[in-house]
FIPAMI-139440 format. One record per atom (N, C-alpha, C): residue in one letter; z, x, y. Coordinates in steps of 0.2 Angstrom, whole numbers, plus 5000, padded with zeros to 4 digits. Layout:
% FIPAMI-139440
AZXY
...
***
This chain:
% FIPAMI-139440
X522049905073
X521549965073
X521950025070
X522750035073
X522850095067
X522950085063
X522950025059
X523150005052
X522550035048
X521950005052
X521350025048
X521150115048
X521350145054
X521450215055
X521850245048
X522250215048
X522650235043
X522550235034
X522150175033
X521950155026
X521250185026
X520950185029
X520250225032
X520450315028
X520950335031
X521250415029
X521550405023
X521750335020
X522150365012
X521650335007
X521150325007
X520650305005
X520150375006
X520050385010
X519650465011
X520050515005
X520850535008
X521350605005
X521750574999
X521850504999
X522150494997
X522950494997
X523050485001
X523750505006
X523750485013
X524450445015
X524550435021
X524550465027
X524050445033
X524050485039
X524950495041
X524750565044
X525450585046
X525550555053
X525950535057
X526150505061
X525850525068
X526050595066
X525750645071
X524950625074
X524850635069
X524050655066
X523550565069
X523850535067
X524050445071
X524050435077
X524350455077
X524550475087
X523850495090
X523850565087
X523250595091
X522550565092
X522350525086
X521850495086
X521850435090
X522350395091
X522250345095
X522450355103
X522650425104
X522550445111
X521950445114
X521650485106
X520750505108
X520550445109
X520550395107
X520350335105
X520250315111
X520750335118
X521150285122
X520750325127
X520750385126
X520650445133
X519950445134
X519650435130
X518950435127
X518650385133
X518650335135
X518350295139
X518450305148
X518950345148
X518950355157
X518750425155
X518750465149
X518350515151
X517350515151
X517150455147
X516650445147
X516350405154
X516950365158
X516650365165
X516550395169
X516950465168
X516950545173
X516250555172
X515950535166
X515250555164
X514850545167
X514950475166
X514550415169
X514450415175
X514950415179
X514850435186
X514550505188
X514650555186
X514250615188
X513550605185
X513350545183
X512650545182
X512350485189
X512650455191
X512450425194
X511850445201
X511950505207
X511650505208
X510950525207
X510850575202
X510150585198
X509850535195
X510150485192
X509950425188
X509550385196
X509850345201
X509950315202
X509150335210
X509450405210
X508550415214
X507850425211
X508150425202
X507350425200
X507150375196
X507650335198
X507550285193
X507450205198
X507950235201
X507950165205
X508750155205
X508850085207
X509650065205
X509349995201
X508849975200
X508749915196
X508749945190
X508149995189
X508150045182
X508550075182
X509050125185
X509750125183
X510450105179
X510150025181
X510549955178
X510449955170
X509649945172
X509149925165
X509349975159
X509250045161
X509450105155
X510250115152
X510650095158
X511150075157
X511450045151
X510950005150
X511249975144
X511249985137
X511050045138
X510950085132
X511750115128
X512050115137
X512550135133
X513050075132
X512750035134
X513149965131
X513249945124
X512549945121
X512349905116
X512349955109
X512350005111
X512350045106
X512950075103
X513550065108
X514250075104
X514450025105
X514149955108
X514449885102
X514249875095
X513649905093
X513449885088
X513849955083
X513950015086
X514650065085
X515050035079
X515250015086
X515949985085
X516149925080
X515549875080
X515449815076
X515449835071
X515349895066
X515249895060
X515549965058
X516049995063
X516450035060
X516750045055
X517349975054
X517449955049
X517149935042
X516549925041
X516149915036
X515849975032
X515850035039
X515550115036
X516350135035
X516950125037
X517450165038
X517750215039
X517350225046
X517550275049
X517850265056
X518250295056
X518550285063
X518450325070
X517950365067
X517550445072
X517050385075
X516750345072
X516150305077
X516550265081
X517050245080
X517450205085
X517650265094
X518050335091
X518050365096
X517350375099
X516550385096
X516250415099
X515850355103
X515950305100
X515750235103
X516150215110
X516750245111
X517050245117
X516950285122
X516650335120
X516350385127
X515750365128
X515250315124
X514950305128
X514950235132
X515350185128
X515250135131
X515650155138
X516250225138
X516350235146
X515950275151
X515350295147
X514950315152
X514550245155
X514550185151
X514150115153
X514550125159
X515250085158
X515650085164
X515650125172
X515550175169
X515550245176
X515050215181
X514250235177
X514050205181
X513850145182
X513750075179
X513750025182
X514350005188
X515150025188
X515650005191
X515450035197
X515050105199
X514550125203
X513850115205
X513350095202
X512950075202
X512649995205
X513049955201
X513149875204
X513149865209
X513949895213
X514149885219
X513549905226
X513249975224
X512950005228
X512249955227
X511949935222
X511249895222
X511449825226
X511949785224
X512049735227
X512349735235
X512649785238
X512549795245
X512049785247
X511449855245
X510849865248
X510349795248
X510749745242
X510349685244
X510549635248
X511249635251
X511549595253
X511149595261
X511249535265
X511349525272
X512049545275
X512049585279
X512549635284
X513249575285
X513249525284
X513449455285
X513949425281
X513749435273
X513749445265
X514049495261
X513949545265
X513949615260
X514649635257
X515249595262
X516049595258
X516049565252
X515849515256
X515949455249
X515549475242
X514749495245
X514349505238
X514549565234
X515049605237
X515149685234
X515849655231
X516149605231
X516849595229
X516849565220
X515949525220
X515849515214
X515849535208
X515649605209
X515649655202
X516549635200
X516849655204
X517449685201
X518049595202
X517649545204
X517649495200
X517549455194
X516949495190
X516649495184
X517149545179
X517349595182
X517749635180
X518349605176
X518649565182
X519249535180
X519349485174
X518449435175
X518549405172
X518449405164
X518149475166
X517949505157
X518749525155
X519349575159
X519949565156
X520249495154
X520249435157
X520549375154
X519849375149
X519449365147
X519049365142
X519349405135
X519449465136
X519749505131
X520449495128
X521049465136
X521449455133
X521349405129
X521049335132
X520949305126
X520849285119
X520249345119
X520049345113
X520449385108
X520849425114
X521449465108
X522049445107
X522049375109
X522949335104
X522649345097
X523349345094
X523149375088
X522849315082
X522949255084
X522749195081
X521849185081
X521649235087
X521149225087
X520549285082
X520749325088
X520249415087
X520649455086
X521049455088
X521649525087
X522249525081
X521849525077
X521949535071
X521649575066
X521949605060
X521649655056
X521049615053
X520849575056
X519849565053
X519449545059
X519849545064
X519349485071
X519149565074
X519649625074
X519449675081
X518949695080
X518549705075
X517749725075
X517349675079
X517349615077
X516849565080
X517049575087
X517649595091
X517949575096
X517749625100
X517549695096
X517349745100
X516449765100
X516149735095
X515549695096
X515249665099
X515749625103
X515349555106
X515249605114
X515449655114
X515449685120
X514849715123
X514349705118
X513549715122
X513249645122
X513549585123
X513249535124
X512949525131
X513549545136
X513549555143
X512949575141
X512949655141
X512049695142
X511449685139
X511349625136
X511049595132
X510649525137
X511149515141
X510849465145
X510749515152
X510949535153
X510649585159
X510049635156
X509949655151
X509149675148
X508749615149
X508949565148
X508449495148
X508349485155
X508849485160
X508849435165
X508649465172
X508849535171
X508749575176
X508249605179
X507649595174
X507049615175
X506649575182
X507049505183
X506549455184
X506849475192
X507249505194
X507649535200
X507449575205
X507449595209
X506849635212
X507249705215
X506849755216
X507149825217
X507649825225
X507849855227
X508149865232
X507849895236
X507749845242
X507149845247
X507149925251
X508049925252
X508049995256
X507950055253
X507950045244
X507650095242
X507250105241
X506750055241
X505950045242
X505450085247
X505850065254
X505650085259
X505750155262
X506450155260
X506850235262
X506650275258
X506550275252
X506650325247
X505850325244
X505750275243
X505150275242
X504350285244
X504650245252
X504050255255
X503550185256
X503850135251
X503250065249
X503650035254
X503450025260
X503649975264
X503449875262
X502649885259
X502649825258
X502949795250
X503049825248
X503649795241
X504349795245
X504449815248
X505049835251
X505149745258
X504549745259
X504649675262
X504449605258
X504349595252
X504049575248
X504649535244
X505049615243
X505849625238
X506349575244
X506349585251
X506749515257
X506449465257
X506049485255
X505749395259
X505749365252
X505849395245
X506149355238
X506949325240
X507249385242
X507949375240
X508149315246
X507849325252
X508049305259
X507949225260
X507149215258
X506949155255
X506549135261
X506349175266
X506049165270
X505349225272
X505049195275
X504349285278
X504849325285
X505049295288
X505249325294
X505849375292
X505449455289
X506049495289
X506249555294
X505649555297
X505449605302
X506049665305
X506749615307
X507249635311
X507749685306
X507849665300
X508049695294
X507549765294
X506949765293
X506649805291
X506249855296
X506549855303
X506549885309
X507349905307
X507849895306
X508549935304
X508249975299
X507949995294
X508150015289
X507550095290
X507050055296
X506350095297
X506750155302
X507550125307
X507650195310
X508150205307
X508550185302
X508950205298
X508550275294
X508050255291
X507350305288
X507550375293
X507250365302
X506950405304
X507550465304
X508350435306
X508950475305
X509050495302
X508850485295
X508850525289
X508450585289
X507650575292
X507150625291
X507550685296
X507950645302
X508050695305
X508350755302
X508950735298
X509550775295
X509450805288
X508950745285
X508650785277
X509050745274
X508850755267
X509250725262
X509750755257
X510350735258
X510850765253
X511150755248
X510950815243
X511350805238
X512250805237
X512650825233
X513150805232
X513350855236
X513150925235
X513550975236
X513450985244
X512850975246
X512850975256
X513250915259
X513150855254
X513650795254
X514350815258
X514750885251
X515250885254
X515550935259
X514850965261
X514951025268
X514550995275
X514650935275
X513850865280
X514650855285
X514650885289
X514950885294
X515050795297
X514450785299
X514350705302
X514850635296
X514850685290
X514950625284
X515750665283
X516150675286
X516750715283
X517350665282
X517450635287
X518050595288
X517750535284
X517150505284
X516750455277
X517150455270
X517150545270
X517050565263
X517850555262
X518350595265
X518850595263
X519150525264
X518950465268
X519150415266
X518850355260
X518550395256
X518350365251
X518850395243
X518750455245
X519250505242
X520050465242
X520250455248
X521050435249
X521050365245
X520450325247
X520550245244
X520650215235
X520050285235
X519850275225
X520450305221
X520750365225
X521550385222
X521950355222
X522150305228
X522550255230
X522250215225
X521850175225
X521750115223
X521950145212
X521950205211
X521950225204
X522750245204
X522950265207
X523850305208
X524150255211
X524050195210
X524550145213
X525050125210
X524750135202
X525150115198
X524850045194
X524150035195
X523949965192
X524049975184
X523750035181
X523950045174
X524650045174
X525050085177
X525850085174
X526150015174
X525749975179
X526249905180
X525749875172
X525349855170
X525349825166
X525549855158
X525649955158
X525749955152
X526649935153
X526949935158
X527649905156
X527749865156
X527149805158
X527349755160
X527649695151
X527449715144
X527549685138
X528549715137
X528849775142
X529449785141
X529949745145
X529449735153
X529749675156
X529849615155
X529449585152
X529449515148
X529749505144
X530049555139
X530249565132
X531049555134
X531149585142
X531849615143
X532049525148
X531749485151
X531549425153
X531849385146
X531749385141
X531849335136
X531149305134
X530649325135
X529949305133
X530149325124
X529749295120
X529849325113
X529149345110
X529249395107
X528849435105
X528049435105
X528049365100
X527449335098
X527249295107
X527649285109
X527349235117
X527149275123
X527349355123
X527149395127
X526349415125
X525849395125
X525449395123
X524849335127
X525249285126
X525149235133
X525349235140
X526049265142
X526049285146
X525549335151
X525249375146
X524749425149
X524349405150
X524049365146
X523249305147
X523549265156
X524149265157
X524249195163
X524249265169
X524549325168
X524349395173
X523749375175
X523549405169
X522649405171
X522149345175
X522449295173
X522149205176
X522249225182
X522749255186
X523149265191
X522549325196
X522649395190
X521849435195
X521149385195
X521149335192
X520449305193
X520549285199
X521149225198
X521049175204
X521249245211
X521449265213
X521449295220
X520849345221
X520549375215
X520149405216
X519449345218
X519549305217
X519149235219
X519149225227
X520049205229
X520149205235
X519749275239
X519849355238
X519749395242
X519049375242
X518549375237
X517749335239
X517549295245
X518049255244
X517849195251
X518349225259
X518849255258
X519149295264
X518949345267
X518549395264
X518349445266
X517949455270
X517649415271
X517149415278
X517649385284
X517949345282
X518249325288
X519049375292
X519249405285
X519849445290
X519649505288
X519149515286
X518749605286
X519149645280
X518949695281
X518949755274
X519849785277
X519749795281
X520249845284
X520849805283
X520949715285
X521549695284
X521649685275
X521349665274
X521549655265
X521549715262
X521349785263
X521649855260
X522349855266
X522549855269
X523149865273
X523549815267
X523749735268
X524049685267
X524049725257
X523449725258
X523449735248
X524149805245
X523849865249
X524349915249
X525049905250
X525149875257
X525749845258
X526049805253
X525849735249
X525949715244
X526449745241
X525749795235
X526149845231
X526549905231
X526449905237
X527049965237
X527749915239
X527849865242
X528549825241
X528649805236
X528049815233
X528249755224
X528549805219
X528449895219
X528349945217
X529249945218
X529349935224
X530349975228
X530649915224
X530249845223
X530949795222
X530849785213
X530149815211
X530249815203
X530949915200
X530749945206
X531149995202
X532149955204
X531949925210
X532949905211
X532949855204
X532449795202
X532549755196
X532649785190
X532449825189
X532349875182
X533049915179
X533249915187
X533949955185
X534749915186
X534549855189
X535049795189
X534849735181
X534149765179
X534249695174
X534849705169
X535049745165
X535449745161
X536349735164
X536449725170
X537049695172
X537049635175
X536149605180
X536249555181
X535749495177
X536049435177
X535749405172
X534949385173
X535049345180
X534449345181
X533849385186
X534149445184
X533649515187
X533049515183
X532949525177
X532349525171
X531849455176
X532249415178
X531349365181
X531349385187
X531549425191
X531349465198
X530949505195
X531049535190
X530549605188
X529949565185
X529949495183
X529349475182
X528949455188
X529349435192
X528849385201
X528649475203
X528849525202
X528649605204
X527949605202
X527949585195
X527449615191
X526849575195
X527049495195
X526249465199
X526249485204
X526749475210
X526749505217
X526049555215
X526249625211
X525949655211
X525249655211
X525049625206
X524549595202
X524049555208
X524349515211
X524149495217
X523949525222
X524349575225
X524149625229
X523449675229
X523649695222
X522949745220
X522249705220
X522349645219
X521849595217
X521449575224
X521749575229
X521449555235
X521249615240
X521449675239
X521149735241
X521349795237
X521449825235
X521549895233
X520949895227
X520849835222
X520649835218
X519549845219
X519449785223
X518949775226
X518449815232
X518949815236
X518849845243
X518649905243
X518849985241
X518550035239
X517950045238
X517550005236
X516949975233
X516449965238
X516749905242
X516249885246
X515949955252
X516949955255
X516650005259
X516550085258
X516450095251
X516050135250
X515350135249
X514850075250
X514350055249
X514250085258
X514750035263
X514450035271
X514550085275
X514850135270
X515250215274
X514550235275
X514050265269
X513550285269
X513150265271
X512550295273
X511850295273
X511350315267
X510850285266
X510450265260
X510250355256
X510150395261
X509950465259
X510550495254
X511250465258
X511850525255
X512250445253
X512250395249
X512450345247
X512550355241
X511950375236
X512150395227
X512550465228
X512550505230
X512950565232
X513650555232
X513650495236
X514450475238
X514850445233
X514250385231
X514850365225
X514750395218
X514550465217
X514350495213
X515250535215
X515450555221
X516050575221
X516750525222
X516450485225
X517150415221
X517350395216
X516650375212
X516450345205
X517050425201
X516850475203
X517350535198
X517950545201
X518050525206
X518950525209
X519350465206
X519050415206
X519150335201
X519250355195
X518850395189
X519050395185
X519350465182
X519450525185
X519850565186
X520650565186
X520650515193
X521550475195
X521650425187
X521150385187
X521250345180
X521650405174
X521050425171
X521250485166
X522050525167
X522150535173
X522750565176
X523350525173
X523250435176
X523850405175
X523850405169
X523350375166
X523550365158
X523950435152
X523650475156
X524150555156
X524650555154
X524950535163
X525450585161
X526050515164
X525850455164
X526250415167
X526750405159
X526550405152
X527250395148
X527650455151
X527450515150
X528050575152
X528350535156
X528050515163
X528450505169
X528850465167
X528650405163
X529450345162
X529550375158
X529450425155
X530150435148
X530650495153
X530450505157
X530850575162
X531050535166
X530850495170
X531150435176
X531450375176
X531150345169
X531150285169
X531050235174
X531250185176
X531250145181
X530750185187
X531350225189
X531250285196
X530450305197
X529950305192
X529350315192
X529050275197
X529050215199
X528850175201
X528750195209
X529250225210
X529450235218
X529050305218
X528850325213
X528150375215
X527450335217
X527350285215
X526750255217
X526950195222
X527550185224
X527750135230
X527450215235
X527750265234
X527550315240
X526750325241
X526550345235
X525950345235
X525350265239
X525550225237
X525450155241
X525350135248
X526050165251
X526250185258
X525950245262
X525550305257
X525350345260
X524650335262
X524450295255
X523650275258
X523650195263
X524050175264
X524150125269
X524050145276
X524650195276
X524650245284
X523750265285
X523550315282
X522950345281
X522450265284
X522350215281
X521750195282
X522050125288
X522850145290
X523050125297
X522750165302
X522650215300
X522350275306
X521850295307
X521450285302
X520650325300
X520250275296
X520350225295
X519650165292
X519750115298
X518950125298
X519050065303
X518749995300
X518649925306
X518249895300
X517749865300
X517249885295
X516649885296
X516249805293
X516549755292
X516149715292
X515449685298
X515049645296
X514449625299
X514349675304
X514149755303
X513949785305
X513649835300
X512849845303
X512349895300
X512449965298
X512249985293
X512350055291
X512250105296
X512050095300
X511950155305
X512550125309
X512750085312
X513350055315
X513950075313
X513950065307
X514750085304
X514550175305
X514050205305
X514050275305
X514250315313
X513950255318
X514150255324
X514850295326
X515450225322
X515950245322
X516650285321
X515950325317
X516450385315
X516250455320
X515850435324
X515450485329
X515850555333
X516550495333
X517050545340
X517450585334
X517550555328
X517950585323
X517650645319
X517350635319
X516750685315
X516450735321
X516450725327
X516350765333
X515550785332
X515150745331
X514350745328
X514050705332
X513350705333
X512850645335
X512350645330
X512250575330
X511750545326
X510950565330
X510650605326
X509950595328
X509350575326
X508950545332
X508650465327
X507950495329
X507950565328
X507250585326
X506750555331
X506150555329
X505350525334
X505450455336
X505950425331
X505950345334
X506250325339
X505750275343
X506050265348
X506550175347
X506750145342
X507050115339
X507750115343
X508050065346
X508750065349
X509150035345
X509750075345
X510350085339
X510750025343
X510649985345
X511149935347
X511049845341
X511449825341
X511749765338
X510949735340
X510749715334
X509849665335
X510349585336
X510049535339
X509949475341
X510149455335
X510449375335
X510649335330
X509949335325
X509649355322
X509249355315
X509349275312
X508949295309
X508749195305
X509349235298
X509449295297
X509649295292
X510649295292
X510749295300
X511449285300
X511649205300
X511149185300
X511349095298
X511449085291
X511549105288
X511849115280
X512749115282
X513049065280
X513549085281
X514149085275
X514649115275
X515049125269
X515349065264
X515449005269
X515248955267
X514848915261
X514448935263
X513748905260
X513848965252
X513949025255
X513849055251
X514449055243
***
């Protein structure tokens, strides 16, 4: 792609881009996408209360399709401005869907499910990274004539979600909460559920409703003066900076200098990276099927913990490979250790229990303030992390082992763990912390654990 930036400009001036001037444009190139999520995510909770979170998805794809098709044919008009401007949008796609999804798919999931089903997005995630490395060996797409088709084929995803997603039904809680249609709203369970008996469900969500009317509905900015929502909020805030300032971008941008330094050769680090990636599918697999059963709490601790040991013993590797011989393949078991870690919680987890922290009133709000902490942190590393290794070197690293350790402590303290428990439940929890009481309004609805439901016979298993 700089080559084509390049001939693109001597073709225009007739003269070679300066190097500088090189630079600068594919920073844009690069920056452009985690700024376009900043976007994206401050649009979410507007979007998603009047639109819905199904028609949220739906419009969405607007910004998919439109800078695939950008992007596809860049090359052919020769310009390399559609390429940057195709990237702020397709990062606005990101912002909000990476937002968006997780919170739709909670609201549809059973209280039973809801780890596992929220883990899926950013399973699809990973699996669309091995998809791109793949398609970018250079024998394949990543070549001076495959990168167009390559960057193209990237509205295919929203092209089957425009098709498929329509057939899907709204999100019951926002039917009922927000809307008020209680019988779409039972209509939209008894699809998903597969059964009529929804009652028990739809009695939680009726005094979930009335605790709202109590307190009102919040925008971002009452969001972040909501007294009862405060420790919620800053632990969303610690997890999405943690989970972006761990250093996942610095470990994979060094990781082509660690392999190089290993004896990998040039042209075969390339494949290496595709067996990385193989590596986030498979655990991000594994954290799907364990997450109900060791809960949110222990795979964000375990995940943290991980990386911040892989972080101490990739900086000792880093500064012993050039004396000891076989240091360079420590520095490579750092990289997956890592790679593993982040995969089973740090990466995933944020998400979920950002879906169960909230309540349906102040939910798009919240991940309206996560969604832009996530890509804010992101925008950040990709910043200022070369400064860092060109002033640190190695030593960098032991800024995000600390950082890793600090949000471990934090949600050793103050997350608690909220699996198979109801939205008002997990809100319960933070009752004595937040020094607030829930009030449940005219309803006389009791806030305790409802009986085994037909729908806790679902189990992880099966699923």
């Amino acid at each position: 792609m700089q080559q084509f930036y390049n001939s693109t400009h001597l073709e225009r001036y007739g003269r070679p881009m300066e190097q500088d001037f090189l630079t600068l444009l594919w920073s844009l190139s690069v920056s452009m996408y985690p700024l376009g999520g900043l976007v994206g995510s401050l649009m979410v909770a507007p979007l998603v209360n009047k639109l819905g979170r199904k028609g949220t998805l739906l419009f969405n794809n607007i910004f998919s399709i439109v800078p695939a098709v950008m992007m596809g044919v860049s090359e052919i008009a020769k310009s390399y401005e559609i390429i940057i401007v195709a990237r702020i949008l397709v990062g606005i796609c990101a912002g909000l869907s990476s937002n968006v999804v997780p919170m739709y798919l909670g609201e549809l999931s059973p209280k039973n499910l809801r780890g596992a089903i929220g883990i899926i997005p950013q399973l699809f995630i990973t699996i669309g990274i091995l998809s791109a490395q793949v398609l970018g060996i250079r024998h394949i797409l990543g070549n001076s004539t495959g990168w167009p088709l390559m960057l193209g084929l990237t509205g295919i995803p929203a092209l089957m979600e425009l098709l498929l997603l329509p057939f899907f039904p709204e999100s019951p809680r926002y039917m009922l909460i927000q809307r008020g249609d209680e019988k779409t709203a039972r209509k939209a369970l008894q699809s998903l559920r597969g059964w009529k008996e929804v009652e028990g469900e739809l009695s939680e969500m009726r005094l979930e409703d009335q605790s709202e009317r109590a307190e009102g509905r919040l925008s971002v900015l009452s969001l972040l003066s909501q007294r009862s929502l405060r420790w919620q909020l800053i632990s969303i805030v610690v997890m999405n900076m943690g989970q972006q300032l761990s250093g996942v971008n610095a470990i994979y941008y060094y990781a082509d200098n660690i392999y190089a330094s290993a004896g990998v050769k040039a042209n075969d680090i390339q494949y290496v990276t595709v067996g990385t990636g193989a590596v986030n599918v498979f655990m991000t697999i594994a954290a799907v099927f364990i997450v109900e059963a060791s809960g949110r709490r222990l795979l964000l601790l375990t995940g943290f913990g991980i990386c911040c040991g892989a972080c101490v013993l990739l900086t000792i590797a880093l500064n012993f490979q050039d004396s000891v011989d076989w240091m360079p393949y420590v520095s490579i078991a750092c990289v997956i250790i890592y790679v593993i870690g982040h995969a089973i919680g740090p990466s995933p987890i944020p998400y979920v229990v950002t879906t169960e922290m909230f309540r349906q009133s102040s939910r798009p709000a919240a991940f309206m303030v996560a969604g832009s902490v996530h890509w804010l942190s992101n925008f950040t590393v990709g910043l200022v992390f070369p400064f860092l290794e060109k002033g640190l070197g190695p030593y960098s690293f032991i800024m995000f082992s600390i950082i890793c350790l600090a949000t471990l402590v934090y949600i050793w303290l103050v997350v608690p763990e909220t699996k198979s428990k109801t939205f008002l439940e997990i809100t319960q929890m933070f009752i004595t912390r937040n020094k607030v009481e829930i009030n449940l309004g005219d309803g006389n609805l009791p806030l305790n654990k409802s009986k085994d439901s037909r729908e806790d016979a679902v189990k992880v298993t099966a699923f």
